[in-house]
N, C-alpha and C positions, 0 to 999 in steps of 0.2 A: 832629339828630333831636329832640333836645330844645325849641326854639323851635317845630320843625312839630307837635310831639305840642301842645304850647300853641294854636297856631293851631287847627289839626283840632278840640280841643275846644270853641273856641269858637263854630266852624261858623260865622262871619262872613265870608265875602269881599266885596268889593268888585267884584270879577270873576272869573268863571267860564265858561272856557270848552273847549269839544271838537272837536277836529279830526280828521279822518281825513287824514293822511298817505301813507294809502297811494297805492302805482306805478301806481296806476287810477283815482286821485281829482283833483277838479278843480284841486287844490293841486298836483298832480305837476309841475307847469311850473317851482313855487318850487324844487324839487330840483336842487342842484348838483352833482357833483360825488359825493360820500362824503355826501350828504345823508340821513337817518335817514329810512326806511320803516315807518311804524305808527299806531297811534291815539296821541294827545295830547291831554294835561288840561294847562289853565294855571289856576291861583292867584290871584289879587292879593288883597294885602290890609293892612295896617296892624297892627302889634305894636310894641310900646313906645315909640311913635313914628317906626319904623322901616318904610319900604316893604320888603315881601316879595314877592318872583314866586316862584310853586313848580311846578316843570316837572314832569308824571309823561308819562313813555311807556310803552306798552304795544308788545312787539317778539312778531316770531316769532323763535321759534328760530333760525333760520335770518340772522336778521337782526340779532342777538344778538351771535352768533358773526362776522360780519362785522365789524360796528360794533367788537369789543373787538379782534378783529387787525387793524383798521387806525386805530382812533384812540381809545385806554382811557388820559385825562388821569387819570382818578380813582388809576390808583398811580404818577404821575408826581408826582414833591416839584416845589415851586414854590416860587421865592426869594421876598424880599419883595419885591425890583425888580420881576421879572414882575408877581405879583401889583397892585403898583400900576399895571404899565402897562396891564393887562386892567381897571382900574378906571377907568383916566384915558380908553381907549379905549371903556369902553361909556359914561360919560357923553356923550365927543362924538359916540356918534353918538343917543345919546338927545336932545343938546342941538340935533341935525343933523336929527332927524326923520328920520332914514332908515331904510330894513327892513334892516337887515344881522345874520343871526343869531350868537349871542351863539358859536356854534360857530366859525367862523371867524375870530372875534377871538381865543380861545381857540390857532386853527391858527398866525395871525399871530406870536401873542409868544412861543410853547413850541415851536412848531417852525420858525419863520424864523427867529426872534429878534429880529425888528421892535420898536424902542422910540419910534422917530422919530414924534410927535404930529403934524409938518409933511407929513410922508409918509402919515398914517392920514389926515389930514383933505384930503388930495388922493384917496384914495383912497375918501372918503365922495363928496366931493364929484361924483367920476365913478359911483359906484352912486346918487346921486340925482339924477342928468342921465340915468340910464337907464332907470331909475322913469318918472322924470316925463313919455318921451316916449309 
């Protein structure tokens, strides 16, 4: 909180952008699964040399309450293994150019326990043969 209250003051991004997310929106097609329903703000921006993305969602209640009984990582402890393998995984697929939301890499390492880089990148590599057609 302390890096975004820095950020917010400076009122700079880079990009800025709004979605509507919702189950009626022309987006609803990207929804998988346990895929989050609501409006969304994204961030970019630059601090201390550091790339920042800052996600906000705006939920109904009802959606809320969903979202935190079937997938609330935020009181889940995370090793540091995990956590580098959620680092190593969003690079390749950043470095993959693929859409693959940052939630199901999250689903990957904390609730399969997927670590295998050879298996993520087989697994990119079929969500952008599906993309692409």
């Amino acid at each position: 909180l302390e890096v975004f209250s820095e950020i917010a003051l400076t009122g700079r991004f880079e990009q800025q952008t709004i979605w509507n997310w919702d189950k009626n929106s022309r987006r609803s097609e990207w929804r998988r699964g346990d895929g989050l329903s609501g409006h969304y703000i994204y961030l970019k921006t630059r601090w201390a040399n550091v790339k920042w993305k800052i996600d906000i969602w705006f939920l109904s209640e009802d959606e809320e309450i969903r979202v935190h009984k079937n997938w609330n990582v935020m009181n889940m402890k995370v090793t540091a293994k995990q956590r580098e393998t959620i680092l190593a995984f969003k690079y390749l697929r950043n470095e993959a150019g693929v859409d693959f939301p940052s939630q199901r890499i999250y689903e990957l390492v904390l609730f399969t326990g997927m670590t295998s880089l050879t298996v993520f990148k087989k697994i990119l590599a079929k969500v952008k043969r599906e993309q692409t057609r």
